[in-house]
C-alpha positions in Angstrom: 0.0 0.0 0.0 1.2 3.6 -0.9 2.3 6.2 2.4 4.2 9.4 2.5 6.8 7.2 3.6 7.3 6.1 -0.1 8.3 10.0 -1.3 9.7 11.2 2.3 13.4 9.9 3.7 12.6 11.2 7.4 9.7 9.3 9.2 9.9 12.1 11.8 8.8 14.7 8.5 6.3 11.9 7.3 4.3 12.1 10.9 4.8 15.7 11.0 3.1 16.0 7.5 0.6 13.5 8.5 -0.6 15.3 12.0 -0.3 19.0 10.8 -2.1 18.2 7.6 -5.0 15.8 9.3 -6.0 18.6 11.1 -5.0 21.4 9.0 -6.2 24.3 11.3 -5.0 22.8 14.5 -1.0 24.7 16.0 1.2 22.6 18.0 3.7 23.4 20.0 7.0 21.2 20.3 6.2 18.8 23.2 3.2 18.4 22.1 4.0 17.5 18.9 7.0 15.0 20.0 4.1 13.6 22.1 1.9 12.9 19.3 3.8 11.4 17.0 6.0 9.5 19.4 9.4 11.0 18.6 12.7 12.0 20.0 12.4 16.2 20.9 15.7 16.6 19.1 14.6 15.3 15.8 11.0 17.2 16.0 13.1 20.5 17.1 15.6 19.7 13.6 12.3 18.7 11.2 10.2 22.1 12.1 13.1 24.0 12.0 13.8 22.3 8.4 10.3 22.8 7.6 10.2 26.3 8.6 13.0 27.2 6.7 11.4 26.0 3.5 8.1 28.1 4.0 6.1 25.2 5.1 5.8 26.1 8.3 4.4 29.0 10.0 5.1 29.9 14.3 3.7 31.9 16.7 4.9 32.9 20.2 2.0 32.6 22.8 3.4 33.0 26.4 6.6 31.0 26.9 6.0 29.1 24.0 6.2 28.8 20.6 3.3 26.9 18.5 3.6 25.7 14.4 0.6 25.2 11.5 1.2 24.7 8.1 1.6 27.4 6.4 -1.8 27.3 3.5 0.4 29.4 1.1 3.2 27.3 1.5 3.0 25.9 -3.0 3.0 22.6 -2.4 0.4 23.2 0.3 -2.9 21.3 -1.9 -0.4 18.4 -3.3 0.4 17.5 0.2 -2.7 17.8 2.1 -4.8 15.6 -0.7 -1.4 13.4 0.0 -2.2 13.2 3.0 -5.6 12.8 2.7 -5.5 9.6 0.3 -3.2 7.6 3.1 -4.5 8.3 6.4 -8.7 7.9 7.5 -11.2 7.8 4.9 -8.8 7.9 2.3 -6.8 5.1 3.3 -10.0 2.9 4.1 -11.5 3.1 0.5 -8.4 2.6 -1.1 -7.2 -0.8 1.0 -11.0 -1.7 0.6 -11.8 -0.7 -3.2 -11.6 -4.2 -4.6 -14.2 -5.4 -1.4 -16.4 -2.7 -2.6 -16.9 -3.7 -6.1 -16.2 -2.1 -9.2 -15.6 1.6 -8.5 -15.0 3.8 -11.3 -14.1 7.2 -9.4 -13.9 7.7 -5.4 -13.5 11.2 -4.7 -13.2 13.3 -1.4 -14.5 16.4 -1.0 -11.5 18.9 -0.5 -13.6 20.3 2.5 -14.0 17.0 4.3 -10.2 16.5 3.6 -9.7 20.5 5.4 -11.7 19.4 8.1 -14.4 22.2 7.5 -18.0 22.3 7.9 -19.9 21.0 4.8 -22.0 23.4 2.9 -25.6 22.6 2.4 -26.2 20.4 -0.7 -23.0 18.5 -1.0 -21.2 15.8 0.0 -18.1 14.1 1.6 -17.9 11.3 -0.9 -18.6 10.7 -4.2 -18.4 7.0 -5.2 -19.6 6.2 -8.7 -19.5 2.5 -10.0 -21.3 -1.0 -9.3 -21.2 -0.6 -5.6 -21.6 -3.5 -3.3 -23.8 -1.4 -0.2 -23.5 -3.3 2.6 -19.8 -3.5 2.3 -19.6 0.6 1.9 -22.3 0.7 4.8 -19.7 -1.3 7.0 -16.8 0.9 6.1 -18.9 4.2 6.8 -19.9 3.7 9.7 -15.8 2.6 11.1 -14.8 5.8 9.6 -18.0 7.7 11.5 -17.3 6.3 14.5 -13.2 7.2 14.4 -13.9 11.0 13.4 -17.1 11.1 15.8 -19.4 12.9 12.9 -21.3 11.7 10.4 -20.0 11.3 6.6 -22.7 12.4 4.1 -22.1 10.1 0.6 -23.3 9.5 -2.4 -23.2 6.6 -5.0 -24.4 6.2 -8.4 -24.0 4.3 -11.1 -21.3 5.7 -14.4 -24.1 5.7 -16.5 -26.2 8.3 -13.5 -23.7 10.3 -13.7 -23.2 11.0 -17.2 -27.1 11.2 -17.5 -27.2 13.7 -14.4 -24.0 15.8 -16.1 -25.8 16.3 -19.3 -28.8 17.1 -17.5 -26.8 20.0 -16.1 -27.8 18.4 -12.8 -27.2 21.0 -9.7 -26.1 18.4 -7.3 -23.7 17.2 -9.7 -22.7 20.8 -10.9 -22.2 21.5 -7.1 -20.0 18.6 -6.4 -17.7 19.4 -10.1 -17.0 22.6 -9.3 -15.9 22.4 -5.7 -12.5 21.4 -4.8 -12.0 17.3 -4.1 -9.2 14.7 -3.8 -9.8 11.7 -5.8 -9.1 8.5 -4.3 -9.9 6.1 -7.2 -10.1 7.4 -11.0 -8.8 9.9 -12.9 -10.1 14.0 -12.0 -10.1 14.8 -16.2 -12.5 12.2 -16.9 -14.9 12.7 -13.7 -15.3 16.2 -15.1 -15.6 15.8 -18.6 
């Protein structure tokens, strides 16, 4: 199975990737952080300060400490959070399990479930199109729900739905097109063709 691991030499930079980009609006301060991810403090202190340097990383002093977030105009900043997002949680469960689920022609995240923001009225956290096999997805749903404590609003329809909604100039559809997403299975072009 794919990680960060596979494009990142230090694992130390792989968790810290992993833990500021989860929870993208979330600051951590250094002890905290060495905590989390289970690390020596010395090799936290050298990745942030590494990270910092390279605009990744933003810090700000409150009291007698200093807290970190990823920095959101940082370039790379999309590339590595829909990274992030296709090898940890949700991501990471529909891609081990996509052969269990049938035959999915596009899996997509919204980019606003992968930011950890509220969802907009009308739209969705997943998008599966395909021959779906329900009770399997049902099963995988509602492990996910339980780990992130909310509820994960999804959609599934067939290829041939989709097209029919897309040259219907279907809202829904329109809605879910237009707005940013990480696609876990299938290829973005042809989803929005």
């Amino acid at each position: 199975m794919s990680s960060l691991s596979d494009f990142m030499v230090s694992k130390v930079r792989t968790k810290l990737f992993e833990t500021f980009l989860t929870d993208p609006e979330e600051m951590y301060y250094i002890r905290e952080l060495t905590r989390k991810i289970d690390e020596e403090i010395n090799a936290v202190r050298r990745e942030l300060i590494n990270m910092k340097s390279n605009g990744m990383l933003k810090e700000e002093k409150r009291g007698n400490r200093l807290y970190y977030s990823f920095n959101r105009n940082y370039i790379f900043h999309k590339d590595l959070l829909s990274m992030v997002a296709k090898t940890t949680g949700l991501g990471l469960s529909l891609a081990k399990s996509a052969p269990k689920l049938g035959r999915l022609k596009f899996a997509m995240l919204s980019g606003r479930f992968a930011r950890k923001m509220p969802r907009l009225k009308d739209t969705v956290d997943l998008l599966l199109v395909g021959d779906v096999i329900m009770p399997q997805l049902s099963e995988l749903i509602k492990e996910q729900e339980a780990k992130l404590g909310r509820e994960i609003n999804y959609t599934v329809m067939t290829a041939q739905e989709l097209e029919y909604r897309k040259t219907h100039n279907d809202p829904f559809i329109g809605r879910i097109l237009i707005g940013s997403r990480v696609m876990i299975v299938g290829d973005e072009e042809e989803l929005v063709a």
